[in-house]
C-alpha positions in Angstrom: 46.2 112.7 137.9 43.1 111.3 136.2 43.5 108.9 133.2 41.6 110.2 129.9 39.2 108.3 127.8 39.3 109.1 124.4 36.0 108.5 122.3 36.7 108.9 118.3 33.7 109.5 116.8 34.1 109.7 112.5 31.5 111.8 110.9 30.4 112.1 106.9 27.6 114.3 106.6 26.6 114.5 109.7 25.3 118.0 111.0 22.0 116.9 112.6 24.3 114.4 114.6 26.7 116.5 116.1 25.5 117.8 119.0 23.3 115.5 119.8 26.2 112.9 120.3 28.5 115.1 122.4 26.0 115.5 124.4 24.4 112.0 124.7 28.2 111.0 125.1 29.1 112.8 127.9 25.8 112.6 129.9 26.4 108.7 129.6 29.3 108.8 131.0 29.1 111.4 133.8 29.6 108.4 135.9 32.9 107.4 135.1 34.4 111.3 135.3 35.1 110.7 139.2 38.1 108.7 137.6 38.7 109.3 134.2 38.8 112.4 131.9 36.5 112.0 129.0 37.6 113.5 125.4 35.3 113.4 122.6 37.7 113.8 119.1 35.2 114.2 116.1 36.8 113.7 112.8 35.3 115.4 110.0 35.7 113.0 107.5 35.4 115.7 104.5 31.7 116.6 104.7 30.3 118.8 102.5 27.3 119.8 104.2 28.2 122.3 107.7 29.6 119.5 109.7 32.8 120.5 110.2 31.7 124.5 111.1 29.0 122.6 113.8 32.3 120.7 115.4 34.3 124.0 116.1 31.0 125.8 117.8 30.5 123.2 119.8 34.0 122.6 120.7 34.2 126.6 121.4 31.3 126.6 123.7 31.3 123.1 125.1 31.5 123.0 128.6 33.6 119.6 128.2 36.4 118.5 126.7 36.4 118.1 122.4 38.9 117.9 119.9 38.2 118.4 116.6 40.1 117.3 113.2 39.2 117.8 109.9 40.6 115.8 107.1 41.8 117.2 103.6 38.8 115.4 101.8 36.7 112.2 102.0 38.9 109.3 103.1 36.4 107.0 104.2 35.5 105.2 107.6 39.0 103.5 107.7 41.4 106.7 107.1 39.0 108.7 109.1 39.3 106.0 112.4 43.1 106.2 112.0 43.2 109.9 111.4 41.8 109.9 115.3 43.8 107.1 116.9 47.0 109.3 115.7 45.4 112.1 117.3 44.6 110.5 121.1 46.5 111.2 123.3 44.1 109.0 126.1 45.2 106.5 128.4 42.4 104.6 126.9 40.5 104.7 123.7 37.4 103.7 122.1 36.4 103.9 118.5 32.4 104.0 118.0 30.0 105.0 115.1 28.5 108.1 115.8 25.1 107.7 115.0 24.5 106.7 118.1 23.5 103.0 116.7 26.7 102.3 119.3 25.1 103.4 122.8 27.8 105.2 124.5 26.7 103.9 128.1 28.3 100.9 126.7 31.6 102.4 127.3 31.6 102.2 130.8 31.2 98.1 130.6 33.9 98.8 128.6 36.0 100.5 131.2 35.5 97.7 133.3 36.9 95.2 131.5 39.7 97.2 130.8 40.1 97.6 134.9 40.3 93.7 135.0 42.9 94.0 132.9 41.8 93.9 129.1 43.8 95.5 126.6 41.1 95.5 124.5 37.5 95.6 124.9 34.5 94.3 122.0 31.4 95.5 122.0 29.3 92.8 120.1 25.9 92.7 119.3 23.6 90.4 120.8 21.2 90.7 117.7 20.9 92.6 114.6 17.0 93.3 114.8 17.3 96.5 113.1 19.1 95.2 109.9 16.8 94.5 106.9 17.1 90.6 105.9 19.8 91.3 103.2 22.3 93.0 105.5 21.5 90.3 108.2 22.7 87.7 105.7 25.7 89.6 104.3 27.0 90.4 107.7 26.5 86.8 108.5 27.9 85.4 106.0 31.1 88.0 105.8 32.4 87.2 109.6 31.7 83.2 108.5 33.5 84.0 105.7 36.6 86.1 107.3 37.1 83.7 110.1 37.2 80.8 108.2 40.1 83.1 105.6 41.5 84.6 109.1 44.1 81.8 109.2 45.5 81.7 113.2 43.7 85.3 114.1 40.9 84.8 115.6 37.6 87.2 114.9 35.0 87.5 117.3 31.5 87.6 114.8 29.2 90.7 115.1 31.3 93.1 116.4 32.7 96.3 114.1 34.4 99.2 114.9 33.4 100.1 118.5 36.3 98.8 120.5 38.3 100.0 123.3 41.9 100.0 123.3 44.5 100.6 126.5 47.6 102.8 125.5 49.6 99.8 125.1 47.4 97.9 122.7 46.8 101.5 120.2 50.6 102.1 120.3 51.3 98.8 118.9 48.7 99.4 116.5 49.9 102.4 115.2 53.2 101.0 115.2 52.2 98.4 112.4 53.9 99.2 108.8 51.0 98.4 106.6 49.2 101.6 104.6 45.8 100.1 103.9 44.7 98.7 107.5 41.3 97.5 108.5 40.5 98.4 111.8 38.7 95.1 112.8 41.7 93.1 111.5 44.3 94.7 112.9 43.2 95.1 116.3 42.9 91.3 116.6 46.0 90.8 114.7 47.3 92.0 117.5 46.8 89.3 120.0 46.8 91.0 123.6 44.2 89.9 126.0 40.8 90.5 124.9 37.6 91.0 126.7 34.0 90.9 124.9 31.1 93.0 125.9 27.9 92.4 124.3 25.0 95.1 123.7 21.8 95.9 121.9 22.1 98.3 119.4 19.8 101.3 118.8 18.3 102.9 115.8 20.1 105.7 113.9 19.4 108.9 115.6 19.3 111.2 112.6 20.2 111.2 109.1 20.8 108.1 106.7 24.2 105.6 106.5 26.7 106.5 104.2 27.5 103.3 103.8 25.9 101.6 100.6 26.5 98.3 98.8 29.4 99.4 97.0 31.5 100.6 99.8 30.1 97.3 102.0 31.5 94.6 98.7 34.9 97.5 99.0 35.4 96.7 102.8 34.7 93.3 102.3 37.7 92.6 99.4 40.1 94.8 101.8 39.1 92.5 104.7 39.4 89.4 103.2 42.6 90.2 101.3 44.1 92.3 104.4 43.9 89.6 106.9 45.5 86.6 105.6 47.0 85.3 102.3 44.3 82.3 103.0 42.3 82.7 100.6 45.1 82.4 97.9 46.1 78.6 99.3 42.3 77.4 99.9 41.8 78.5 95.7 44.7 76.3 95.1 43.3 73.6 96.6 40.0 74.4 94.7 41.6 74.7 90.8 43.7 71.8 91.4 40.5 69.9 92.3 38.4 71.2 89.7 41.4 70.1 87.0 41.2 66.6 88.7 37.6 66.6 88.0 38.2 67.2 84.7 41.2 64.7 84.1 38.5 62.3 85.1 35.6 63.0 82.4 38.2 63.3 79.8 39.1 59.3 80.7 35.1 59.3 81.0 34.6 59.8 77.7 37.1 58.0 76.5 36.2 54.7 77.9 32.2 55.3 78.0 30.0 53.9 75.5 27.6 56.9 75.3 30.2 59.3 74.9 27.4 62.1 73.9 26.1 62.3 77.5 30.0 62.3 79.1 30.7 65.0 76.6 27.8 67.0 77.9 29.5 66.8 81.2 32.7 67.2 80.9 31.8 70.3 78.8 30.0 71.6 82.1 33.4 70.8 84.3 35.2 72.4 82.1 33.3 75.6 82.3 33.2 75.6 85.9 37.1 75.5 85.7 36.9 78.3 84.1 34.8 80.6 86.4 37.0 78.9 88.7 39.7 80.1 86.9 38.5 83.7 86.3 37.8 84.3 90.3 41.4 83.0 90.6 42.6 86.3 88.6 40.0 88.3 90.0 41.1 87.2 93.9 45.4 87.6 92.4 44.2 91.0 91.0 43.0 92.2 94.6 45.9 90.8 96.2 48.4 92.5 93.7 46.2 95.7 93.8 46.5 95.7 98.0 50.5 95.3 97.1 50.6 98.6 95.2 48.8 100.3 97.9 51.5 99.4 100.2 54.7 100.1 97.6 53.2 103.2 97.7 53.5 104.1 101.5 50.6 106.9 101.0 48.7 107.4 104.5 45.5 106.6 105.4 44.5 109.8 105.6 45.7 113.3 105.8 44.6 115.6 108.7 44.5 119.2 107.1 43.3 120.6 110.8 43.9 119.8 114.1 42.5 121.5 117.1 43.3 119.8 120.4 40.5 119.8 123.9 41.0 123.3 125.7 39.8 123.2 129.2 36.4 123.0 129.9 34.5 125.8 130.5 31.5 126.2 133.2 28.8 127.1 131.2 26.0 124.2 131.6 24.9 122.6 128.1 21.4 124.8 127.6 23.6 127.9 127.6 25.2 126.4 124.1 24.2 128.6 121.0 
């Protein structure tokens, strides 16, 4: 019996994309369908535009395999990914964005790797050429950032969501207790053998991201505060050094002659401390805020409906309505 591929492909919004990426999708990998069964799973991430209606034609009159789920309202990119891993049932499975930005022919570079032996496959980007300067430099600076925080994971840089896991590796992910996961921390939080595959990535096909600065600074804090309690010991280390900075000019001024100008300075350490001291809260805050989410034990997401792949039918892809 053939293995199945998997593909989970979240969607927000997203009616101009639908059919154009089941079908891109599977025409990529045609080649791979000697060997493999290929599944599509869109999750409608609660759209409110005709999404979810354009998922259940095309899964009715698709002559390949899709299965749809819809969740019970907008969960966002993290409950939607984990709605779909629940769902696979593949021997293999890869998450990618499905605005085609993720080339799906990538997948079968993928599979490869995975044939070596990889439990889980990367896809990283080579470049980020079609990223205005400002997301350039905050994705830069946010893998710097959450490596350096990561503690004894380690985070391969410029690669997001579009990984491919083996049964093995998704079963142990799903099998982790926490709530609130991030994807891209908790696959390598996992530690199994890892294979990197790099790629250019393409222009959006159709539509515009969902994803604005808001929900970028959102994913960032859950990130930073998901993958290690790093960044708790390494602001330690920082307010005990700005108090010993202080200690200093106060013995500064005492001693100095032109205590005026030591007083200046000392006034400017102190109120460095203090920003110091306010991030402290703000970074215990997050920390405390990520421990409520987990007292709580609510899911990621909830999956309202779930309609699993039928057998294909004949009909050749023009014949769709």
């Amino acid at each position: 019996m053939k293995k199945v591929i998997s593909v989970i492909a979240p969607m927000y919004n997203e009616e101009s994309l639908v059919r154009e990426y089941c079908e891109t999708t599977f025409r990529a990998l045609e080649v791979l369908q000697e060997k493999y069964q290929i599944e599509i799973i869109l999750v409608n991430d609660g759209s409110k535009d005709q999404t979810w209606n354009y998922m259940l034609k095309l899964q009715e009159n698709y002559p390949f395999n899709i299965s749809t789920v819809s969740l019970s309202r907008n969960f966002g990119l993290e409950g939607a990914v984990y709605a779909g891993l629940q769902v696979s049932k593949g021997d293999l499975t890869v998450v990618m964005d499905a605005d085609l930005q993720d080339p799906p022919h990538v997948i079968i570079n993928m599979v490869e790797q995975y044939e070596k032996g990889a439990d889980i496959v990367l896809a990283k980007r080579k470049k980020r050429s079609n990223d205005n300067y400002f997301k350039r430099t905050s994705a830069k600076w946010y893998y710097i950032l959450l490596d350096e925080l990561s503690g004894k994971i380690r985070l391969e840089r410029d690669v997001a969501n579009f990984r491919l896991l083996s049964r093995e590796a998704l079963n142990k992910l799903l099998n982790l207790p926490e709530v609130n996961p991030v994807f891209r921390v908790t696959v390598p939080f996992l530690g199994m053998k890892t294979a990197v595959v790099e790629y250019e990535r393409d222009k959006r096909f159709a539509g515009e991201t969902k994803y604005n600065l808001k929900s970028m600074i959102r994913y960032a804090l859950d990130s930073v505060t998901g993958i290690s309690i790093e960044p708790l010991r390494k602001l330690m280390i920082l307010g005990f050094g700005s108090g010993l900075i202080c200690v200093l000019f106060l013995i500064l001024t005492i001693i100095s002659k032109d205590a005026w100008k030591t007083s200046f300075f000392i006034s400017l350490v102190i109120s460095m401390f203090f920003c110091v001291m306010f991030f402290a809260l703000a970074l215990v805050g997050e920390y405390i805020g990520q421990i409520l989410l987990e007292v709580k034990r609510r899911p990621t997401s909830i999956i309202y409906e779930y309609n699993p792949r039928k057998e294909p039918r004949k009909e050749s892809i023009d014949e769709i309505c």
